[in-house]
N, C-alpha and C positions, 0 to 999 in steps of 0.2 A: 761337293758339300763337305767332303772331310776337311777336319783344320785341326788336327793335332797327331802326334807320331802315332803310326801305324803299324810297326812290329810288337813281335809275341811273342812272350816269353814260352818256356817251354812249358810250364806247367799253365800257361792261358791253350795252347795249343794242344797240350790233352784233355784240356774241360771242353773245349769248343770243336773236339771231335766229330758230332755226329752232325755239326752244321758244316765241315770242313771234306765230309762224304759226301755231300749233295753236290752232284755234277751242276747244277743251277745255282750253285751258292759256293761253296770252296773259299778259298783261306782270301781271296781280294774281296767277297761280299763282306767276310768277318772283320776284316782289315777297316773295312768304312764304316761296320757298326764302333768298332774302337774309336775311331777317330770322329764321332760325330758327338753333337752334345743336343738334346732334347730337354725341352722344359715339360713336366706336367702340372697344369695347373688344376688342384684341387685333389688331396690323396683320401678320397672317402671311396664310396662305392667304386666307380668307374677307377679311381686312381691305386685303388689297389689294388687291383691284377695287371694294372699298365705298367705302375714299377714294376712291382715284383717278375716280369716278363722281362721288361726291358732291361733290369738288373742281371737278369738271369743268362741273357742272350749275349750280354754283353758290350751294352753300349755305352761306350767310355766314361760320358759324363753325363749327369740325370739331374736336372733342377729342379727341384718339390716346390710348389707355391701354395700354402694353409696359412691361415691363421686360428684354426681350431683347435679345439681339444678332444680325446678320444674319450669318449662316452660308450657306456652298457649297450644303448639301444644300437649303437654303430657295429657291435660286432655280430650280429644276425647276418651281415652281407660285405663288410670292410676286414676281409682275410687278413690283412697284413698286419692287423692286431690283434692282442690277447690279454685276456683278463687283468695282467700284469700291467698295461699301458694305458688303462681307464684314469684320466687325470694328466695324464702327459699331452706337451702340445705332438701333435699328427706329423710336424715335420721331426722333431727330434724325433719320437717312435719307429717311424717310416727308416731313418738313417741307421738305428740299431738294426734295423731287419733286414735294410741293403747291402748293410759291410758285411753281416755275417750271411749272406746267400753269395753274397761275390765279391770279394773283398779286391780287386783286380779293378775296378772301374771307380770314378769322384761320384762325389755326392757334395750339391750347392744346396742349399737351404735357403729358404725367402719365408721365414714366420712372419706374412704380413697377409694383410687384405690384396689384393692387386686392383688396384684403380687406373683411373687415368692419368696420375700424378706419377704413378712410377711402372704403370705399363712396359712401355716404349725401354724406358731402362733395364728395366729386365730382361723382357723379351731379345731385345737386341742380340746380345751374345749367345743366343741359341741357332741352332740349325735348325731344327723339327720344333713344333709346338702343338702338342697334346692336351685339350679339350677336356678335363674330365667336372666340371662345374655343374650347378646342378640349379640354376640362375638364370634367368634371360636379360640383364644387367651386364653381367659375364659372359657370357655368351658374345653377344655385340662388342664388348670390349676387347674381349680376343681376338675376334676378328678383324676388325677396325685398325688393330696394335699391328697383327700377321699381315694386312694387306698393306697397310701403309710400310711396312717392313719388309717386304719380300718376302717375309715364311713362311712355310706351306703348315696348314692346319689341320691335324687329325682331329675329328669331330666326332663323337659320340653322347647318347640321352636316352634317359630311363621312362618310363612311368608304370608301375605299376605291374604288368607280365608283361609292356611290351620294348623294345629299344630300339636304337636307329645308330647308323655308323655311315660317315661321309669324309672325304678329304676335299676341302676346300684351299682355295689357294695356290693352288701345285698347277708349277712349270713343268708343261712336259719337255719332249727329246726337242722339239721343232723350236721350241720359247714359247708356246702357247700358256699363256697363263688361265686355269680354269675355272669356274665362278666358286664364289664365295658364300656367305653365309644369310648374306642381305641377298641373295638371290633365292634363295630358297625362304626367307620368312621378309620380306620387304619391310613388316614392320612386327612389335612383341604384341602378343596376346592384351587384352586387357588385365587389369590387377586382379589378384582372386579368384579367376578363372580356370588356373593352371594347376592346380593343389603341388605343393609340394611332398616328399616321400613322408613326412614326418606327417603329413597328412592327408593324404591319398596312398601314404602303404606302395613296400616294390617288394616280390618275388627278389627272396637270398642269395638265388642263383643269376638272377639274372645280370646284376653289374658284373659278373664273373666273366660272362657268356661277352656280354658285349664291348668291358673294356679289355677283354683279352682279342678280340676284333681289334680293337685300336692299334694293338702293339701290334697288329700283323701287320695293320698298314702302315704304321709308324717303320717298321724293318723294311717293309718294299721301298716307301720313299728315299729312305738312306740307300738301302744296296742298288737299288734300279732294278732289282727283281721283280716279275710280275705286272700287272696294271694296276695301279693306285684307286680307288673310289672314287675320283675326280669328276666330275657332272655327271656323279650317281649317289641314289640315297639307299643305304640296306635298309631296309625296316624288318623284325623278326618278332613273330606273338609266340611266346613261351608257350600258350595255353592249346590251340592247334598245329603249333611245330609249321607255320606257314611261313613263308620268306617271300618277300618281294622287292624286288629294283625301281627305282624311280628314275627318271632321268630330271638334272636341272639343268636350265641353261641358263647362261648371263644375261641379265635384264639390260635394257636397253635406260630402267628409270635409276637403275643402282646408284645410290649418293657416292659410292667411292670409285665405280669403275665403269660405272654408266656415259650416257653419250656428253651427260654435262656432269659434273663431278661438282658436288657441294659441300661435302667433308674432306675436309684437308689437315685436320687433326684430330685428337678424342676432343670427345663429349662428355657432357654430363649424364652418362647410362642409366641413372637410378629416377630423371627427370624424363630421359628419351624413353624409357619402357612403364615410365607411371608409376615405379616404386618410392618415390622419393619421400621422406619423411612426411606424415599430411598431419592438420591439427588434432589435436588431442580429443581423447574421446573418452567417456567415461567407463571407467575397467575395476573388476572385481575378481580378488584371487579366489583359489579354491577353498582356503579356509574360508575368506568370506563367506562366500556361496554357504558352506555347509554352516555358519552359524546360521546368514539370513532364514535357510530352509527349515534347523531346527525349532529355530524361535516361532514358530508358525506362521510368521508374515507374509502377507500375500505378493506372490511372488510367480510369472511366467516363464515355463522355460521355452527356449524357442531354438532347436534346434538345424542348422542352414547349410548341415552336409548333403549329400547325397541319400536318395534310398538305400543302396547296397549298404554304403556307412553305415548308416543306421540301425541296419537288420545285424550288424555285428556285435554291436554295443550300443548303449544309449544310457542317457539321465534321467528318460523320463518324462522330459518336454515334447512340446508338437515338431512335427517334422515338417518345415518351409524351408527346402535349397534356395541357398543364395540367388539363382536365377529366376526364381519366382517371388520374392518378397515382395517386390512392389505390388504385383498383383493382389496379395493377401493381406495388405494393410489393413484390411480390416478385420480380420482376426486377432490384428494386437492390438494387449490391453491398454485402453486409454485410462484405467487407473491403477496403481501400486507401479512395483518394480517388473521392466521384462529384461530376462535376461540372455542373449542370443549369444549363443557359442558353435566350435565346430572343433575340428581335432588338434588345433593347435593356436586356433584366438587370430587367425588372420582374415580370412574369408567372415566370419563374422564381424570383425572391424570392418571388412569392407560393403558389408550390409546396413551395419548402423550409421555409416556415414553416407550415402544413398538415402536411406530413411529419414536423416535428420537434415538432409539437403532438403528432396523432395516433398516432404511432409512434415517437416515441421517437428516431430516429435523431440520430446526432451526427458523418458522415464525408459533410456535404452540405456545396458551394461553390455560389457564385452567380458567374457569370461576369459580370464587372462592365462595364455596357454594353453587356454582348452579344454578339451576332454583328458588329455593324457595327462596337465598338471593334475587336474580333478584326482583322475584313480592314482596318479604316483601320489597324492599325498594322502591317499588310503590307506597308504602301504607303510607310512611313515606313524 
């Protein structure tokens, strides 16, 4: 795996002291973290103890893939930023905090989205590729790019107090190559079912806990120390401190490595997992919302998070989860406005348009952003 010069200067070889003590690691495992090059794609929760580790450890060269910006609400669980760097794009940020933790190793920057237009080009000139996405678009993308590519995929995912850590991809000693990512999910969840963090909420600590899991297996796959997660799933709940193993095995239907192979290049991800842009639907910002309510106009609110959600905070509206709306179709108002939200305006799009398929309705808004734009522009 190594592809680039592997000697140490001397003052690399008194920073990397206490990994050059380990009778199981010593200056040839260090040697291959130098010389190896890892991409991280996505440097928010998960990706920011993966660099910061993998910076730290020492591996030669670290490729960031963002196209974001560092945001207030980011820094509750994304360490590698500070009040200072709200408004900066996440890869320039990230690269101020690498040089100065280790200024000994490169730093590639990719401020882009990664698609399937420039996948494959990226990825390519990496050794390792690091998982830190927070998307099932992404997700499949990575992997589809890793398998078609030969590269072994560190895999890690949040939700809320709980996370999971896998190595997909990976060649072991014999050439056994071990299942990948379509083997454990064959296909994505449906849309709106999955909340994301900005609206199902994740424990601060937890991207800590788990993407620093990634770098551990991110460093065994380069050194060959230890056994890799490979047709195993870590799953760990914050809340009982429980840990369990899962075992996967390679599917026999897998479209890329299955007995008949049907993808032979990327996809369209955002059409394969059902996110793809859908028609327009009619949407009201928060100011809206608070004239309509002031004005006294008769007006539903209809709220399609979850109970626990709810019992956190609320607008005030009735409480109908997206998974149940159809059922209660008739609780909504056949006249004035109803207006259906949830913590971030996506799960309720995906209820008004359900609604407006199956029933016909035409007096449904989507509160746009949500709950959160609601109270952030209280505060305004």
């Amino acid at each position: 795996m190594p592809t680039q010069d592997t000697n140490l200067s001397k003052a690399e070889l008194a920073r990397y002291a206490r990994h050059l003590a380990l009778p199981e690691f010593g200056l040839e495992a260090q040697q291959k973290l130098k010389a190896a090059k890892v991409l991280v794609v996505g440097a928010g929760g998960l990706g920011s103890p993966l660099l910061l580790y993998l910076a730290a450890v020492g591996v030669g060269t670290i490729g960031i893939v963002d196209f974001d910006v560092v945001d207030e609400s980011n820094l509750q669980r994304q360490v590698l930023y500070g009040k200072g760097d709200i408004g900066l794009p996440k890869t320039d940020a990230a690269k101020t905090r690498l040089a100065a933790l280790n200024p000994y190793i490169n730093i590639q920057l990719h401020n882009t989205r990664l698609s399937a237009a420039n996948a494959l080009e990226i990825i390519r000139d990496y050794d390792v590729v690091a998982d830190g996405s927070d998307n099932f678009p992404t997700r499949y993308l990575v992997n589809d790019a890793c398998v078609l590519l030969r590269k072994p995929n560190v895999f890690g995912a949040i939700f809320q107090f709980e996370g999971q850590v896998s190595v997909f991809n990976f060649t072991d000693n014999n050439g056994t190559i071990g299942p990948n990512y379509r083997d454990l999910h064959p296909t994505p969840p449906p849309p709106g079912t999955v909340p994301s963090c900005a609206e199902g909420g994740v424990l601060g600590v937890l991207p800590g806990i788990i993407g620093s899991m990634q770098a551990s297996e991110v460093i065994k796959v380069i050194t060959g120390i230890g056994e890799p997660l490979s047709g195993r799933l870590f799953h760990f709940d914050t809340l009982d401190f429980e840990s369990r193993i899962f075992k996967i095995k390679s599917r026999d239907d897998n479209p890329l490595t299955g007995l008949h192979p049907s993808i032979t290049h990327l996809i369209d991800y955002e059409d394969f997992c059902g996110t793809k842009e859908l028609a327009p639907i009619k949407e009201i910002t928060a100011a809206e919302l608070r004239l309509w309510l002031s004005s006294g106009e008769k007006i539903q609110l209809i709220d399609v998070r979850e109970p626990a959600e709810f019992q956190t905070g609320n607008l005030g509206g009735e409480l109908i989860p997206l998974a149940t709306v159809a059922e209660n179709v008739h609780r909504f108002s056949k006249d004035g406005k109803v207006v259906l939200h949830c913590q971030s305006g996506a799960r309720s799009a995906t209820a008004i348009r359900d609604l407006e398929q199956q029933f016909n309705l035409s007096n449904l808004y989507n509160l746009s952003g949500g709950i959160i734009a609601f109270w952030e522009s209280e505060q305004i």
